[in-house]
C-alpha positions as a LaTeX table, in Angstrom:
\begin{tabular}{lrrr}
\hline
Residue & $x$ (\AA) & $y$ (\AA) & $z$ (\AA) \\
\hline
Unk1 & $-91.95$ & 12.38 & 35.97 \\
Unk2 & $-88.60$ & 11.97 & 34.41 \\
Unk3 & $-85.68$ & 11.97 & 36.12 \\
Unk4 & $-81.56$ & 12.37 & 34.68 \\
Unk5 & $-81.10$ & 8.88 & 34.91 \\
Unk6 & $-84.26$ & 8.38 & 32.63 \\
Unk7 & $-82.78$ & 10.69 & 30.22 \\
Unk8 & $-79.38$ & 8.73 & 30.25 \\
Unk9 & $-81.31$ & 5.33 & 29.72 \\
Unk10 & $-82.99$ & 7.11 & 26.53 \\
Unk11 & $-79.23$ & 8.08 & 25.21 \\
Unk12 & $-78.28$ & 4.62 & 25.93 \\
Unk13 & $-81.05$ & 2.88 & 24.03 \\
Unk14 & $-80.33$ & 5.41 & 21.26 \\
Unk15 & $-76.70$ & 4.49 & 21.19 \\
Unk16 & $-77.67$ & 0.72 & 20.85 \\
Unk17 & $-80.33$ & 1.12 & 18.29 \\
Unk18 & $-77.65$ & 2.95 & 16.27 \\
Unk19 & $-75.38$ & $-0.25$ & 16.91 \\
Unk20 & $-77.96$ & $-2.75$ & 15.61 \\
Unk21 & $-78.56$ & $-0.04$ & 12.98 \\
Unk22 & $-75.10$ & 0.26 & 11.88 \\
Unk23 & $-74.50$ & $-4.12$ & 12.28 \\
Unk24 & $-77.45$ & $-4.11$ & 9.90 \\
Unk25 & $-76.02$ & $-2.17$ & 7.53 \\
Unk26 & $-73.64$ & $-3.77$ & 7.65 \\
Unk27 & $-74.79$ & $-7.23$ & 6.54 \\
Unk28 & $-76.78$ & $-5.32$ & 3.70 \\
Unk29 & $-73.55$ & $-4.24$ & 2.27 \\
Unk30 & $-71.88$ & $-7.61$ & 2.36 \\
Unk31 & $-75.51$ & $-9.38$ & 0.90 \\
Unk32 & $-75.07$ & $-6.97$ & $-1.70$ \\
Unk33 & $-71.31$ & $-7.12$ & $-2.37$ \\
Unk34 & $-72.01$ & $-10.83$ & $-2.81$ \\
Unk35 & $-74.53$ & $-10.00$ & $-5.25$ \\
Unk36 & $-72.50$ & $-8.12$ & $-7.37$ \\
Unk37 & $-69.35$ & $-10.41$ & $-7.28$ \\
Unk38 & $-71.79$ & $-13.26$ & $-8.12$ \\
Unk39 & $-73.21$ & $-11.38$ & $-10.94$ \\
Unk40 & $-69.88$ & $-10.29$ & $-12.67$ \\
Unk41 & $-68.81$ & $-14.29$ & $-12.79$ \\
Unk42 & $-72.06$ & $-15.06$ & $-14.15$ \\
Unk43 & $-71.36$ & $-12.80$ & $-16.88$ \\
Unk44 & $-67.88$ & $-13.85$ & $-17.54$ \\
Unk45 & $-69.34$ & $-16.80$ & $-18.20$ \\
Unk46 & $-70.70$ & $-16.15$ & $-21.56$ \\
Unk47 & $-67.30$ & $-14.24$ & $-22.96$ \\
Unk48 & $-65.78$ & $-17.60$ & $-21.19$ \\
Unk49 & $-67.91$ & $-19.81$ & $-23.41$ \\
Unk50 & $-67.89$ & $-18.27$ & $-26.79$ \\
Unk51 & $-64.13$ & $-17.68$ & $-26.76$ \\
Unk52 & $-63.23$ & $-21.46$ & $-25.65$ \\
Unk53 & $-64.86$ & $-22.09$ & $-28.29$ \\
Unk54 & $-63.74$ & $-20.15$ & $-30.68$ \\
Unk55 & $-60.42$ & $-21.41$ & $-29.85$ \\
Unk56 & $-61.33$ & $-24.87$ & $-30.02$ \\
Unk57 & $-62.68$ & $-23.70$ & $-33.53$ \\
Unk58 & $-59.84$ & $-22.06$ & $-35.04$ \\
Unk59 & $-56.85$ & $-24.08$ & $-33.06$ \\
Unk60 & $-58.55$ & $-27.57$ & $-31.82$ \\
Unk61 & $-56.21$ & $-28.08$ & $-28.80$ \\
Unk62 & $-57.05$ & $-27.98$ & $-25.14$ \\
Unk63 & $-54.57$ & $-26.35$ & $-24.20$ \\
Unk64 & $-55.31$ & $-23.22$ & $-26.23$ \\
Unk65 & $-58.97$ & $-23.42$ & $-24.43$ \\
Unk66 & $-57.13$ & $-23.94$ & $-21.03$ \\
Unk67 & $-54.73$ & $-20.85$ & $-21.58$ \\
Unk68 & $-58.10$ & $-18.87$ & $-22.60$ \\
Unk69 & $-59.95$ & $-19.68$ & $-19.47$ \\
Unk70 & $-56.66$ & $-18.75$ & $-17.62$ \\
Unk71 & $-56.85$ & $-15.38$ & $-19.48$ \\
Unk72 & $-60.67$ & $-15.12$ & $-18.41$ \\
Unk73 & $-59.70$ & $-15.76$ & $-14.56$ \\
Unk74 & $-57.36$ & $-12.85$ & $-15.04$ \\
Unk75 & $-59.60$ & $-10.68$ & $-16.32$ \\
Unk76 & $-61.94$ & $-11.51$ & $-13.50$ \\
Unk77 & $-59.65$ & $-11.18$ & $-10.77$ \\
Unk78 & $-59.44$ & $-7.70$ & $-12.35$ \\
Unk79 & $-62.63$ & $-6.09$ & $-12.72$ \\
Unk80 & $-63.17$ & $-7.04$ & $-8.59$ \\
Unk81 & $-59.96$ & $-5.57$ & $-7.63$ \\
Unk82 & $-60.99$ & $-2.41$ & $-9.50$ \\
Unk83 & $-64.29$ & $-2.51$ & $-8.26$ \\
Unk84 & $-62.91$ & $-2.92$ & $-4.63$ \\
Unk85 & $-60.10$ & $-0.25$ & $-4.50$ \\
Unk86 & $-60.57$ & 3.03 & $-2.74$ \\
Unk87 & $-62.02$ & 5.71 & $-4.94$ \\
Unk88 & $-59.36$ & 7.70 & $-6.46$ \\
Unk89 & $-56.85$ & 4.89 & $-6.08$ \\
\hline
\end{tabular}
């Protein structure tokens, strides 16, 4: 037979599965944020690439391919600010 405090224990467990629920979530979301932020610098590599050299090409200094890849970082730094702001900021 089930008493009140059985019914209690049952909200408690509830409340704790949503916890670990919640924690587990959580984790997903900062797996997957990792993911993405991983994935946009792995594709900045390739605009990273062809312009350095392309600068090397038309200019032959390292410093012109240094003030490129600075440019790059920029850009970077950029798209995952945007992509981490609030919507409708």
């Amino acid at each position: 037979m089930l008493t009140v405090s059985h019914l209690s224990g049952c909200n408690d467990l509830k409340h704790h599965a949503g916890d670990i629920l919640s924690e587990n979530e959580n984790l997903w979301r900062s797996i997957m944020e990792m993911s993405r932020i991983l994935g946009i610098g792995v594709i900045m590599i390739v605009p990273a690439f062809v312009g350095s050299g392309a600068v090397w090409q038309f200019f032959g200094s390292w410093i012109g391919v240094l003030i490129w890849l600075i440019i790059m970082g920029f850009v970077y730094g950029t798209i995952l600010s945007k992509k981490n702001s609030p919507k409708g900021a």
